[in-house]
C-alpha positions as CSV (number, residue, x, y, z in Angstrom):
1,X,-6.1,13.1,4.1
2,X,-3.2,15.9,4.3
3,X,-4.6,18.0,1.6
4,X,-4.6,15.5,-1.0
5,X,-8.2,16.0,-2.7
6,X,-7.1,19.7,-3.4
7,X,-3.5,18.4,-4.7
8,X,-5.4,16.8,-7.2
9,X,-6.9,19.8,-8.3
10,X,-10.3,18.0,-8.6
11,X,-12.8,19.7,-11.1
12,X,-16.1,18.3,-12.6
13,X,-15.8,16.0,-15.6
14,X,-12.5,15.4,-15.8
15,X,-11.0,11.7,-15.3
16,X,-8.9,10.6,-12.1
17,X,-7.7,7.3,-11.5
18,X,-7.6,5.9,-7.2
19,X,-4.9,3.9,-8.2
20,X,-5.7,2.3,-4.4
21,X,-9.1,2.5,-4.3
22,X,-8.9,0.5,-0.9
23,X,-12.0,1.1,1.2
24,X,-13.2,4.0,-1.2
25,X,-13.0,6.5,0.8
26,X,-11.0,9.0,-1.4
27,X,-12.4,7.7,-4.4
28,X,-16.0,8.5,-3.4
29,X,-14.8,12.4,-2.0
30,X,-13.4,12.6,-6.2
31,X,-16.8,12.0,-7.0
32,X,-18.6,13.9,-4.7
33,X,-16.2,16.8,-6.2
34,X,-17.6,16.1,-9.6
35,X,-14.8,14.2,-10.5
36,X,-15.1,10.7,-12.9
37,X,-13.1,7.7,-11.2
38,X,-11.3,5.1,-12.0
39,X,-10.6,2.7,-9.1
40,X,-8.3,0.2,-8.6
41,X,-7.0,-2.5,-6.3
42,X,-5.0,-5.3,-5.9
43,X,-7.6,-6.5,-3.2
44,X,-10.6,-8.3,-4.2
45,X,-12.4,-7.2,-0.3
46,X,-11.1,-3.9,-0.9
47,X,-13.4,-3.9,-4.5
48,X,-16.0,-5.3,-3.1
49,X,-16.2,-2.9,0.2
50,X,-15.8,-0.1,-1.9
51,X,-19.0,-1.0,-4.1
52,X,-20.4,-1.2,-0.9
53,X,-19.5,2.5,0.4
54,X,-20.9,3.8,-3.0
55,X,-24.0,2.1,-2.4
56,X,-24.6,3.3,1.1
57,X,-22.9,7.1,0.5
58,X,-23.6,8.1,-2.7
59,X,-26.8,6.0,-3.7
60,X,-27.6,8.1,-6.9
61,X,-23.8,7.6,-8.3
62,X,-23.9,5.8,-11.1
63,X,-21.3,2.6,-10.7
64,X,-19.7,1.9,-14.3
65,X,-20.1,5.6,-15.5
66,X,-19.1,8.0,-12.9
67,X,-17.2,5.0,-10.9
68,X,-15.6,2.3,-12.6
69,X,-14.0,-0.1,-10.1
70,X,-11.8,-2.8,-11.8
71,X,-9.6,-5.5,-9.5
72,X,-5.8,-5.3,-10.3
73,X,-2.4,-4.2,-9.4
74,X,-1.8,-1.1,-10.0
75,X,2.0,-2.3,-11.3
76,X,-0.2,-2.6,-14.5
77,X,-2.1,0.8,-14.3
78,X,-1.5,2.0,-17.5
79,X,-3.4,-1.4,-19.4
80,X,-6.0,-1.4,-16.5
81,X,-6.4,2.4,-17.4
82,X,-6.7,2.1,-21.4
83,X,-8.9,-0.9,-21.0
84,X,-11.4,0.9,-19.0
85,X,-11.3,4.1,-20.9
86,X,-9.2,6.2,-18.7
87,X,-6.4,6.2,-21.0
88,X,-5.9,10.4,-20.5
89,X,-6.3,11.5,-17.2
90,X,-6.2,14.7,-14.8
91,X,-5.2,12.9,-11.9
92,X,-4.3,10.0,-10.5
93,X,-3.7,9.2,-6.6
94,X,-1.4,6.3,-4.9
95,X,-2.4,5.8,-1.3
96,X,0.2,3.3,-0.4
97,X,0.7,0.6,2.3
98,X,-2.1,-1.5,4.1
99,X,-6.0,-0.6,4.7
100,X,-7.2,-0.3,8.4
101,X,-9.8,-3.1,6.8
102,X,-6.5,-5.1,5.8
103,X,-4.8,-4.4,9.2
104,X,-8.1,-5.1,11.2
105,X,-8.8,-8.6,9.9
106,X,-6.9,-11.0,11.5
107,X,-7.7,-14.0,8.7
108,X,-5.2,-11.6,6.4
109,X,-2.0,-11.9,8.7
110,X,-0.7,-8.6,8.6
111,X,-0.4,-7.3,11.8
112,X,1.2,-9.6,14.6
113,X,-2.2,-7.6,17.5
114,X,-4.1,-10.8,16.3
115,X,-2.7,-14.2,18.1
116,X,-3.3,-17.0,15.8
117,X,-3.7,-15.1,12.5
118,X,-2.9,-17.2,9.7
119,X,0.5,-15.9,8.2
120,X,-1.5,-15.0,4.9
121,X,0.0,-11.5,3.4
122,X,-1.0,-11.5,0.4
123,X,-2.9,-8.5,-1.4
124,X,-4.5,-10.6,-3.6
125,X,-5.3,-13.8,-2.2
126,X,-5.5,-15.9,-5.4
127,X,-2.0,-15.4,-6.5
128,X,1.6,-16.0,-5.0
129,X,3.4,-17.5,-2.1
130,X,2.1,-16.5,1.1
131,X,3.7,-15.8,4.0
132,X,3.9,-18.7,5.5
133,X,5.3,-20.4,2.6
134,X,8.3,-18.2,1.9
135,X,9.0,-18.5,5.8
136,X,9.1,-22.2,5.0
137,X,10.8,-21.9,1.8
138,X,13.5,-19.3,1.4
139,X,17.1,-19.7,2.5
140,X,18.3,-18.0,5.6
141,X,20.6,-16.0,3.8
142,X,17.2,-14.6,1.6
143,X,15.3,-14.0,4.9
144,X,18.2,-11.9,6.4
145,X,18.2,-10.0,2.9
146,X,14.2,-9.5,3.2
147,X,14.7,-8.5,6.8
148,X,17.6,-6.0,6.3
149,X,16.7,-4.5,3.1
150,X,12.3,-4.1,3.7
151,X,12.5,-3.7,7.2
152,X,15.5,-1.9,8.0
153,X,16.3,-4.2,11.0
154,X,19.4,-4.5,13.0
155,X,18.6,-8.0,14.3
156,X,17.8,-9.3,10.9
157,X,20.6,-11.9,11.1
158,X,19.8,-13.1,14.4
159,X,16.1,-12.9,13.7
160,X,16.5,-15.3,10.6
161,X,18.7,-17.8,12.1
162,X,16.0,-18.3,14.5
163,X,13.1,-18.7,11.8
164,X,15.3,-21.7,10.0
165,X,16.3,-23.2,13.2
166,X,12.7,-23.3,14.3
167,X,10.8,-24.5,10.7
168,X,12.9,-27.7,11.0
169,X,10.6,-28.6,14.3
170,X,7.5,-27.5,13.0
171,X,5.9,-24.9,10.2
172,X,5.6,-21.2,11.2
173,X,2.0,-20.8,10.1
174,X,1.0,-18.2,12.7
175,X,1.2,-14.6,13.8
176,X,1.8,-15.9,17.2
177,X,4.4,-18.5,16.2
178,X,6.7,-15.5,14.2
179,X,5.7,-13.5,17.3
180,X,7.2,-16.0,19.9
181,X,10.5,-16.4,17.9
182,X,11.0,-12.7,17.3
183,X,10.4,-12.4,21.6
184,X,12.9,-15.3,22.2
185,X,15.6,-13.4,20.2
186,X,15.2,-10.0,22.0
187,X,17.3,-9.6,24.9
188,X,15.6,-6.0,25.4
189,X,11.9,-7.1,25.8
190,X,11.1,-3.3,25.2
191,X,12.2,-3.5,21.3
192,X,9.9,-6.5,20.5
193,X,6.7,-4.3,19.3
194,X,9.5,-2.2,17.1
195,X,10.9,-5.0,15.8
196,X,8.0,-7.5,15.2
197,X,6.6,-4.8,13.1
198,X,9.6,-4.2,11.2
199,X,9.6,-8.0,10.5
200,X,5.9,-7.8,9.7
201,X,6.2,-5.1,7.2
202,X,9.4,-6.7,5.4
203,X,7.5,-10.0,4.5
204,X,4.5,-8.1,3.4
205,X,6.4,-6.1,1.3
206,X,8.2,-9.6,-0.1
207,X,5.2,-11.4,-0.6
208,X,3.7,-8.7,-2.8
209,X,6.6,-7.3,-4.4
210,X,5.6,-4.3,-3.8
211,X,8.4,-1.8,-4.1
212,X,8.9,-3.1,-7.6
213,X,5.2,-2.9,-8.8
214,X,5.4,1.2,-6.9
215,X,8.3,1.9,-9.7
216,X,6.3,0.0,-12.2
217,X,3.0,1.6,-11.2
218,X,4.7,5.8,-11.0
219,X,6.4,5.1,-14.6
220,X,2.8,3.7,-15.8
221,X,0.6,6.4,-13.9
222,X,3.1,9.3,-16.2
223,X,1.8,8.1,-19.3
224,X,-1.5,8.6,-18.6
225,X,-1.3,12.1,-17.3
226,X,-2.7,15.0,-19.3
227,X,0.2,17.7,-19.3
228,X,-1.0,19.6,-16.3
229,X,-1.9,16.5,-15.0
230,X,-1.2,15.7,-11.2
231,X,0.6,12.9,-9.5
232,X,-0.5,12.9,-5.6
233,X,1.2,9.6,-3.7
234,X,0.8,8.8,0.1
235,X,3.9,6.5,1.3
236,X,4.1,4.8,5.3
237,X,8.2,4.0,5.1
238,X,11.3,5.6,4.3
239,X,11.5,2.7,1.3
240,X,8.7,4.1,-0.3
241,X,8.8,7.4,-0.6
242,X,12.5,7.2,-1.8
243,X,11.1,5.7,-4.7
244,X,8.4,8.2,-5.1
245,X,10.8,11.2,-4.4
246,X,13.7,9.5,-7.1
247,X,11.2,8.7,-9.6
248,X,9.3,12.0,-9.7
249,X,13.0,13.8,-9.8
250,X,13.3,11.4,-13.2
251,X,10.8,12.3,-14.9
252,X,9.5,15.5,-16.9
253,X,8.0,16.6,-13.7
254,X,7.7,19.9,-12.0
255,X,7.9,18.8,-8.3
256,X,5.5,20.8,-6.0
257,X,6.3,19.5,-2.5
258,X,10.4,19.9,-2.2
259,X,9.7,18.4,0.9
260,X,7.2,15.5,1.8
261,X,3.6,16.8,3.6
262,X,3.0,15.1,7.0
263,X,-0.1,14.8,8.9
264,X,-1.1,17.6,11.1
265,X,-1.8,17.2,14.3
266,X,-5.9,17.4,13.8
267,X,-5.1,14.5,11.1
268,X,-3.4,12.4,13.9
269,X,-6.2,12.7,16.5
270,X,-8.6,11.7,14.2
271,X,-6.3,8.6,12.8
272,X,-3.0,7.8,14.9
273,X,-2.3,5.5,11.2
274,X,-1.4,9.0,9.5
275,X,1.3,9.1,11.6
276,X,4.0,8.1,9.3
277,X,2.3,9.3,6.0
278,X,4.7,11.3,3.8
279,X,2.7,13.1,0.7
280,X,4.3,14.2,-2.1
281,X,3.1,15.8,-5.6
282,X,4.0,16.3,-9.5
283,X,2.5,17.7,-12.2
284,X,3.0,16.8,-15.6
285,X,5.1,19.5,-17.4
């Protein structure tokens, strides 16, 4: 996607980590460039699917030499990497946000198309507070904070009243049930898809901590890098990529997009999901 295999100036033998391996599909094109991968993901499915795509793609790739596919989050990169033998590496690739697998299967809760989802969230499915639980849980003042600061939402006050005043009737365990308070609240009935996925996207990123595990993870991924080495990181939200653009600026980085990459207009037609992709790239100095 937008140029990033050839940001990564792939070359035969040398070590890149897919510090997302998600469904695998840019971890199997390092490969197929000669590449040696390391692949990680917070997302046991995601693993699993991507052992799966190997199988079926690249039948002759040998899985735990040429691809080494370990479950984690990539907040701890740098152990992940060093205990898997990746400890020095060419290049290393964040492709952030949700999969389309993640986003098409309703059972997850992360997108608000599926009715009567189960408010889930969670990356990794055998560890923290879902969804539904901090919903239940948090104080309204924390929920307008979630709302406002991961979501960038103007109704995040009245949005967040509504959620407390509605768990003390019943538990919000559903996509539908968020949905129906978020529609009650919106006197503009045209703004509801805008803002339901705003809402959507804040909790995710709450329930996974995931800004803090991107600083953690860009810091991490440094380390590794030969010098020469390339950073190569695909952000969905203005959140995101200010962390990427602050943290490559703070580092002993030579910056080679002074603006982000977008999607071209081939990229789009092929997958309307690219549409807010920002890529950016370092190299190690």
């Amino acid at each position: 996607m937008i140029g990033n295999y050839d940001a990564l100036k792939i070359e035969p033998g040398k070590k890149y980590i897919d510090a997302t391996v998600g469904g695998g599909g840019h971890g199997i094109e390092i490969v197929r460039r000669g590449g040696l991968l390391f692949g990680i993901d917070t997302d046991k499915e995601a693993i699993e699917q991507t052992k799966k795509s190997v199988q079926f793609q690249m039948p002759n790739a040998k899985l735990g030499q040429e691809i080494i596919l370990k479950q984690g989050n990539f907040r701890d990169i740098k152990r992940l990497a060093k205990e898997n033998g990746f400890e020095q590496v060419d290049g290393i690739l964040f492709d952030l946000g949700v999969s389309s697998h993640q986003l098409d299967t309703p059972e997850r809760g992360f997108s608000y198309r599926f009715i009567n989802a189960p408010l889930d969230m969670r990356l990794d499915q055998s560890k923290g507070v879902s969804a539904q639980e901090l919903l239940q849980t948090v104080s309204e003042e924390e929920l307008y904070e979630i709302f406002a600061k991961f979501g960038e939402e103007e109704h995040s006050r009245t949005i967040a009243h509504a959620i407390v005043r509605a768990r003390q009737v019943s538990s919000i365990a559903t996509t539908r049930q968020l949905l129906f308070i978020i529609e009650k609240e919106m006197s503009d009935k045209r703004h509801v898809q805008g803002t339901a996925s705003r809402v959507f996207q804040a909790l995710r990123i709450a329930v996974n901590d995931e800004l803090s595990a991107l600083r953690e993870g860009l810091l991490g991924a440094f380390d590794l890098l030969y010098h020469g080495g390339r950073i190569v990181v695909i952000s969905f939200h203005s959140l995101e990529d200010r962390i990427v653009k602050q943290t490559l600026q703070s580092r002993t980085i030579r910056i080679l997009t002074k603006k982000p990459i977008l999607a071209t207009s081939k990229e789009l037609y092929v997958n309307i999901r690219s549409r807010s992709a920002k890529l950016r790239i370092g190299e190690k100095l």
